[in-house]
N, C-alpha and C positions, 0 to 999 in steps of 0.2 A: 185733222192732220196729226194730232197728239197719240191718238188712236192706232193712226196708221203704222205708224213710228215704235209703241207699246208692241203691234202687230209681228214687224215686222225683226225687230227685237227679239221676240220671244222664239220664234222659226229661226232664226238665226245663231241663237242657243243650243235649241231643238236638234240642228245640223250639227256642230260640234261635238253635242252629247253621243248623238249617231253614230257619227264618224270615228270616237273614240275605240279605241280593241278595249275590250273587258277578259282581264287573265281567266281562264276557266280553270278549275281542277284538274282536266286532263291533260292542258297544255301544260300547266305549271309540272306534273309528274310526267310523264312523257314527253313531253315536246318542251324540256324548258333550255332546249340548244339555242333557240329564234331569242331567247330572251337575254343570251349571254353576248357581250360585243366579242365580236370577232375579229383578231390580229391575223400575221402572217402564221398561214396552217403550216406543219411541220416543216420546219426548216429543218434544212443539213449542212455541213459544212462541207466541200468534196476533198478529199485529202490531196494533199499536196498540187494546192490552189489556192487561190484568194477568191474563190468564188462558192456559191452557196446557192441551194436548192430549197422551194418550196410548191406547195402544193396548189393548183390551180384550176379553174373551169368545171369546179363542183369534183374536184376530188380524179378529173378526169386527165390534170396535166401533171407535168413537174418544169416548172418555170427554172430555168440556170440564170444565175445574175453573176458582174463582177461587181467584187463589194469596191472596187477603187471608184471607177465610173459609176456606176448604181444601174448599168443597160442589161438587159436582157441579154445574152448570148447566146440561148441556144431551148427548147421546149421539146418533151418527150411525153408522149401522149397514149392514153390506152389503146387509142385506135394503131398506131406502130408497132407499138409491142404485141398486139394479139396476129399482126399479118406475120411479126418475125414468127409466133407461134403457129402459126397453118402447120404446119408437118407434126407439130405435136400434138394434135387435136385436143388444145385445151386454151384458155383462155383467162383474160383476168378482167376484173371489173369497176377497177380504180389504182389510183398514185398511188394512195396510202400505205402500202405494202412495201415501197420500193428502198432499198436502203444501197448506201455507194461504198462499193470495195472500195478496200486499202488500195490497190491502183489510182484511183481515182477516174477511171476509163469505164466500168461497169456497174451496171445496177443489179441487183442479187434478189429473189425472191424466191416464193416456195410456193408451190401451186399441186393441191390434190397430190403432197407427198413428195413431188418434186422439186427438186433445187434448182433453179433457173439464172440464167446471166446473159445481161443483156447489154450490147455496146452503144452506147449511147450515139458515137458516130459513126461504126458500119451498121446501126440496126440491125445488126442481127444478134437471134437468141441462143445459146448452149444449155444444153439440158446434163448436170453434172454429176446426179444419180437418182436414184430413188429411196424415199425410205422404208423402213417396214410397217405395215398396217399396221396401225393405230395407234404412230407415232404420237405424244405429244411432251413440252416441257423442251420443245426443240430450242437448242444453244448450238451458232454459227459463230466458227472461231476467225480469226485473222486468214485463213488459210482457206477458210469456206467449207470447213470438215464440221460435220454435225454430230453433235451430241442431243440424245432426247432420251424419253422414258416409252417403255411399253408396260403396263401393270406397275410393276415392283420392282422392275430389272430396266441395266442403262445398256443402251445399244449405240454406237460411232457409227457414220458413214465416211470413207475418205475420199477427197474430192479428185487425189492422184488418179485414183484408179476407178473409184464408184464404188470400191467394196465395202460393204455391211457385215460388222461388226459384234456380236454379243459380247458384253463385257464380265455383266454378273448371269446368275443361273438362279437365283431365288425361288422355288417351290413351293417354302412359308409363306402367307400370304404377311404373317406379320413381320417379313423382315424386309423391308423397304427401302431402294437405291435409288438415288438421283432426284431426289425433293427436297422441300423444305424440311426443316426437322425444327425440333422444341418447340411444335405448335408457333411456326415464325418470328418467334421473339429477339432480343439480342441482336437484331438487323437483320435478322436469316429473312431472304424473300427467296434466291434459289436453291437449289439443289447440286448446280453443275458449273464449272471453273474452268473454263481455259487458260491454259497460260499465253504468253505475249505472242508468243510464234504459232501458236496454233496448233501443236504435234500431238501436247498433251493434255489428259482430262483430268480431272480430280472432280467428284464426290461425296456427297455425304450419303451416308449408309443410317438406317438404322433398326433396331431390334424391339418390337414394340407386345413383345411377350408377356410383361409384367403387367401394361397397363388393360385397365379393366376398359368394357366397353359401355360409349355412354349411347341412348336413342336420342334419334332426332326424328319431328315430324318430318314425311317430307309432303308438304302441299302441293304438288303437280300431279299427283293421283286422285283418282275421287272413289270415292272417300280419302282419305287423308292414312299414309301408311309410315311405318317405323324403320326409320334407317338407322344403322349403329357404326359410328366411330369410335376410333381410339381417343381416349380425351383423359391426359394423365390429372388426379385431383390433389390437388396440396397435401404431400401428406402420405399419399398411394404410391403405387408402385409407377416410375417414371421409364421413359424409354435408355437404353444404351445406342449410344454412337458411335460410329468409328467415321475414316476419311479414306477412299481409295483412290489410284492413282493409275490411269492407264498412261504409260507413250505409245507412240507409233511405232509398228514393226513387233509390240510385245503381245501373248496369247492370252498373257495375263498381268490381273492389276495386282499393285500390289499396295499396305494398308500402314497406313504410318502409326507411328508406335504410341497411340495417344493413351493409353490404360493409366489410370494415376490413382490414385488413394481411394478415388468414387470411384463407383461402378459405374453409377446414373450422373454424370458428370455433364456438363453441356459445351459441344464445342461450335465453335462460331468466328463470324469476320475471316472467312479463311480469304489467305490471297498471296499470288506469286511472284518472285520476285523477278527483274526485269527476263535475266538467264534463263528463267528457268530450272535454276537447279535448288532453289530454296522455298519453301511454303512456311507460313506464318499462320497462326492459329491461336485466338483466345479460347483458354479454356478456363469456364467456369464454375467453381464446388456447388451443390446442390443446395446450398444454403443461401447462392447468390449474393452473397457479401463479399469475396474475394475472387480474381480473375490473374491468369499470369498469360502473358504472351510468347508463344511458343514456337524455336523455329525448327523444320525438321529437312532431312533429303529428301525431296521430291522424288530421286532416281530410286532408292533402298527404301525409304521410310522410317531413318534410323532420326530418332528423335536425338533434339541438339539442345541449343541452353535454354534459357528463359531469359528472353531479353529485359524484361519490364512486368513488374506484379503492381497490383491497385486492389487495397480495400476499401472498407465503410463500412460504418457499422449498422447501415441502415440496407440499402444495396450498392452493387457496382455492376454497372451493366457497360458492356462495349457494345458501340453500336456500328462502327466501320470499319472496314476494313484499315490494314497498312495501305496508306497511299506510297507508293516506291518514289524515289527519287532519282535512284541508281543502286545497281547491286549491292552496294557498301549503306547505305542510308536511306530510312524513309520515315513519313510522320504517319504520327499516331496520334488519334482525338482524344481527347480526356475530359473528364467533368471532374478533377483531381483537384481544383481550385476551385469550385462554385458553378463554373459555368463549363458549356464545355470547347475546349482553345485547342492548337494546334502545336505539336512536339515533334521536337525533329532529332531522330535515334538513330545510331550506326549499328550495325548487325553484331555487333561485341557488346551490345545491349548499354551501350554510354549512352546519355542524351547529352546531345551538343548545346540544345537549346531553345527553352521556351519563343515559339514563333508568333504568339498570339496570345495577349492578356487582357481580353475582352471581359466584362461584365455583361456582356450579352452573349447569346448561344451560337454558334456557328454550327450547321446544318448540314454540310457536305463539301468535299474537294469535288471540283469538276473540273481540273487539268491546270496548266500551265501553259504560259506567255511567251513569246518569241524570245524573250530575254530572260524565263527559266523562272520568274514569278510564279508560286502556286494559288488558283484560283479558286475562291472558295464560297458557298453562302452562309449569311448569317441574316438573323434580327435587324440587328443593327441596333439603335436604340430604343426604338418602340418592337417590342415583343409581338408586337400586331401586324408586323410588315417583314420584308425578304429582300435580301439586297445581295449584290455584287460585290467581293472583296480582292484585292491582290495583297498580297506578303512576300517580301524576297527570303531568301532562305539565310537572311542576317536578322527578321524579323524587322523590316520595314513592312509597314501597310496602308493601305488607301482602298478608301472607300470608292467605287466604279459608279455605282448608281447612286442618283441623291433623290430623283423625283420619289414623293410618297408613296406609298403603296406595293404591292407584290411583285415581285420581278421572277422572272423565269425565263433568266438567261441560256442560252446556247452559244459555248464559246468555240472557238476555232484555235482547239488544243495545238501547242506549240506557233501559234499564228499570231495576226498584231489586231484582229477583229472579237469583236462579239455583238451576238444580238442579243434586246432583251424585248419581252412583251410585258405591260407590267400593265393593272388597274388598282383603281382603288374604289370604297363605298361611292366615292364623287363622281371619280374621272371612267368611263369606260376603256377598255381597252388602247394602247399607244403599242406600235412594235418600230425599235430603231433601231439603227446600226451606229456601234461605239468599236473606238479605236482602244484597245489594252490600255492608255492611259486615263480611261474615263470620258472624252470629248466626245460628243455626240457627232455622228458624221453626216446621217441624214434620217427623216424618219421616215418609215420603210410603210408604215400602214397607221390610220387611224379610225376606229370604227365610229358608228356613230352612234348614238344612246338610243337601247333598243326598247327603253322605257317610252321613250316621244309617245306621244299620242297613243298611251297607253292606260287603264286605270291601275297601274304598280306605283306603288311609291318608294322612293329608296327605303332601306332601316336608318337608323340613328344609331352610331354608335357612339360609348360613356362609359364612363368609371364610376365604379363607389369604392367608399374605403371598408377592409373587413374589418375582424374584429382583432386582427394583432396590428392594423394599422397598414396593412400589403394593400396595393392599385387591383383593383379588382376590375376586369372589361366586361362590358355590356354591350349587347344589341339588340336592340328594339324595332319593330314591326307593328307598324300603325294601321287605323284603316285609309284607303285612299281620299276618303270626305273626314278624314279627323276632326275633330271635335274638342279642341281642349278645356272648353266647359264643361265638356256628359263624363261620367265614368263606364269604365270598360272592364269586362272580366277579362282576367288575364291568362294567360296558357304560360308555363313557364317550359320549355325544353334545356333536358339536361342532359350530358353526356361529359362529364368529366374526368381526371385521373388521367396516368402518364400515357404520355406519347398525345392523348386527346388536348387539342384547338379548337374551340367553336368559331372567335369572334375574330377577326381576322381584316386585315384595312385589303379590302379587292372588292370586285365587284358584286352589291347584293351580300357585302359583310360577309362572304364568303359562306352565305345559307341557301338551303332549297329552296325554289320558287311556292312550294306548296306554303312556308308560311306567308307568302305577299298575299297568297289567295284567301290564307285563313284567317287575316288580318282584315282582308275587304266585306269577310264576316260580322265585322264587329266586334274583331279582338283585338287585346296588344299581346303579339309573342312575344316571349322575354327571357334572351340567353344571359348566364353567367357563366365566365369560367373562372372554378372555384380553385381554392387551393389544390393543387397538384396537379395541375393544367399545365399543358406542354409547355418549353419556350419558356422557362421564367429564370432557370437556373435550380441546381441542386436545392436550396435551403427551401424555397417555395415547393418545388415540386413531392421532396421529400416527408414533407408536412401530414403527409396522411399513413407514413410506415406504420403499418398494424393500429392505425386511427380511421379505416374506411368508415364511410358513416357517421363521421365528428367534425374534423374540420372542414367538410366540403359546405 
């Protein structure tokens, strides 16, 4: 019997062990989506609504919900939208594409060059132009007028008419319009600016004559062949900038008068103000220790005052735009006290008033509350996590989100909602709906642990102290049979220095799966972020000026 029992035991084991998924290499690099929990997929908010859109039936629907009641109202499906399309003999092959006009009546996408609008309840589609071959870097304004790039040169379609556009005529290949510029630093991620209304375009331009060219492999050839960019080196000769400005109805742009003391000057954080009739621009000396904020006519280009200058003697970098308020006033981010808080300026370059005296970083404005709160993220106090904030514009503030861990909220600008989807190392995925005052309304999705009956095991994450006595984070990557008896070689991954986060409270410590698998090796992987690791504030981050190499 005893026997039987030992038997019976051991196959019973045997089944478990079985039955367990074992991460392989390629899942973990390719396929490590199945391993991430899943909230509600792109939500949208529809304007001028209380109601909200997201993705469903494998990418194949777009679910409409009221966020009062939490019911369903309405579902838009690729199969509808490809019959509205029969006549235009073309087709789409998922939600994800789908974004909702300022109307709030129409869904807008772009298919094989085309601009597409579709009524959610007459189903039927309008086709509103075409663009030129080989569009890309496409920017749809309020108005559904595109802006993109062809080579080197920016081209509009208007949606009035359908007519296409040339803006610039570039020939040089090194003078380049409608992209990113200063190798994207200083927050530059595009090229191309709408203002509020849609009418007009603005620009960056630039001149990339000076800078020498560097090789890169490129690996998708076989053999392996040499590609050459422009790559300006400390030191070398740096690109010139300018900003152009098309309206509608004009043949030509015209280029604001940014010329200043540098040649090679870097201009950045451009943004319009509500009108239309004023642009803001930091610009700053090639030394990157000083920046002044500049505002000019949009209409002429005729440059105006300088609302607000920022040194340091180490650097001063802007990283956002002017968020506007109203033509008269908007805020501007600063790291001018240690961290960086939120200022609120009138266009006579006064500051009214510090809106935020946080010790921790605040990360971005993502709009304002039915009651004119500006909404914004931050840290909060653990530099490892992302949260929800409101500030009135007297500098009251409150914290939205309190659960631990990463939040990636989506608010309902000017409205009394927001969602947030948030994880942390522990919790997988939660997505809920909160009311502007922080009350949770309901939760909307929660995923389930996609580790279960898995051999992954979470990381561990930890602090040490360095050696000027700073919280140093860590994260660890075990094997799934640890052993805290055996020792282990270790892999240490580094990637540190500004802007860079490795250790992060979300889910999987916010690392690739490939270390769980490399871990199931018989390692321990083991991050630090070291001195001048994002997130910490000025005095931390700044710690390695011309010290690369020392205090990491």
């Amino acid at each position: 019997m005893k026997k039987q029992f030992i038997l019976v035991s051991m196959l019973l084991l045997s089944l478990i062990g079985f039955a367990q998924s074992t991460l392989t290499l390629k899942d973990a690099v390719l396929n490590g989506r199945k391993y991430f929990p899943q909230g509600l997929i792109l939500t949208q908010w529809i304007p001028g609504s209380d109601s909200y859109s997201h993705v469903v039936d494998g990418y194949q629907s777009l679910a409409i919900v009221d966020a009062k009641s939490g019911e369903e109202i309405g579902r838009v499906s690729v199969g509808e939208i490809n019959e509205a399309l029969t006549d235009f003999e073309t087709k789409i092959g998922n939600t994800w594409m789908l974004n909702w006009s300022e109307d709030g009546q129409n869904l807008h996408f772009t298919q094989k060059g085309h601009l597409f609008t579709y009524n959610a309840e007459s189903k039927e589609a309008t086709s509103l132009f075409s663009m030129a071959e080989g569009a890309k870097n496409v920017h749809l304004s309020s108005a559904l007028n595109a802006a993109y790039t062809i080579d080197n040169n920016v081209y509009v379609n208007w949606s009035e008419d359908g007519s296409m556009q040339q803006v610039t005529f570039h020939e040089d290949a090194n003078i380049v319009a409608g992209q990113a510029i200063a190798r994207s630093e200083f927050g530059i991620t595009e090229g191309l600016f709408w203002n509020k209304s849609g009418d007009a375009i603005a620009f960056y331009e630039k001149n990339e004559s000076a800078v020498s060219n560097y090789p890169l492999l490129d690996i998708q050839s076989t053999p392996g062949s040499l590609r050459e960019i422009k790559y300006p080196m400390a030191g070398q000769g740096s690109e010139y900038a300018r900003v152009g400005v098309l309206h509608k109805g004009k043949k030509k742009a015209v280029y604001l008068e940014t010329d200043g003391e540098e040649h090679d000057q870097y201009l950045t954080n451009l943004s319009w103000s509500p009108d239309g009739k004023t642009i803001l621009l930091a610009i700053v000396n090639r030394s990157q220790n000083h920046y002044d904020v500049v505002a000019f006519n949009a209409k002429n280009g005729k440059r105006g005052k300088t609302l607000l200058s920022v040194s340091n003697d180490k650097w001063a970098e802007p990283e956002f735009p002017a968020y506007w308020v109203s033509n008269k006033e908007f805020i501007w981010m600063s790291e001018r006290d240690g961290f960086m808080n939120l200022y609120l300026y009138n266009t006579k370059g006064d500051l009214i008033r510090q809106l935020t005296d946080n010790e921790f970083v605040a990360t971005g404005i993502v709009g304002r509350s039915k009651n004119g709160d500006i909404l914004f993220t931050a840290t909060g106090k653990d530099p490892r996590e992302s949260h929800l904030f409101s500030v009135s514009l007297k500098g009251k503030q409150q914290q939205l989100t309190t659960e631990r861990g990463v939040h990636s909220p989506t608010v309902q600008d000017g409205g009394s909602y927001f969602i947030t989807s948030f994880s942390s190392v522990n919790t997988p995925v939660t997505t809920e709906l909160s009311s502007i005052s922080g009350k949770t309304v309901r939760t909307l999705a929660e995923a389930a642990n996609p580790f279960e009956g898995t051999n992954i095991r979470k990381p561990e994450l930890g602090s040490i102290e360095g050696p000027d006595g700073s919280t140093l984070y860590t994260r660890m990557y075990k094997p799934f049979d640890f052993d805290p008896a055996k020792k282990y070689p270790v892999l240490v991954y580094v990637y540190g220095g500004p802007h860079a986060q490795m250790v992060t409270n979300r889910w999987n410590g916010g690392g690739p799966f490939w270390m769980n698998e490399f871990a199931n090796r018989g390692y321990i992987v083991f991050t630090l972020d070291n001195r001048g690791s994002a997130h910490r504030g000025t005095d931390f981050e700044q710690q390695i000026h011309r010290q690369l190499g020392t205090v990491e």
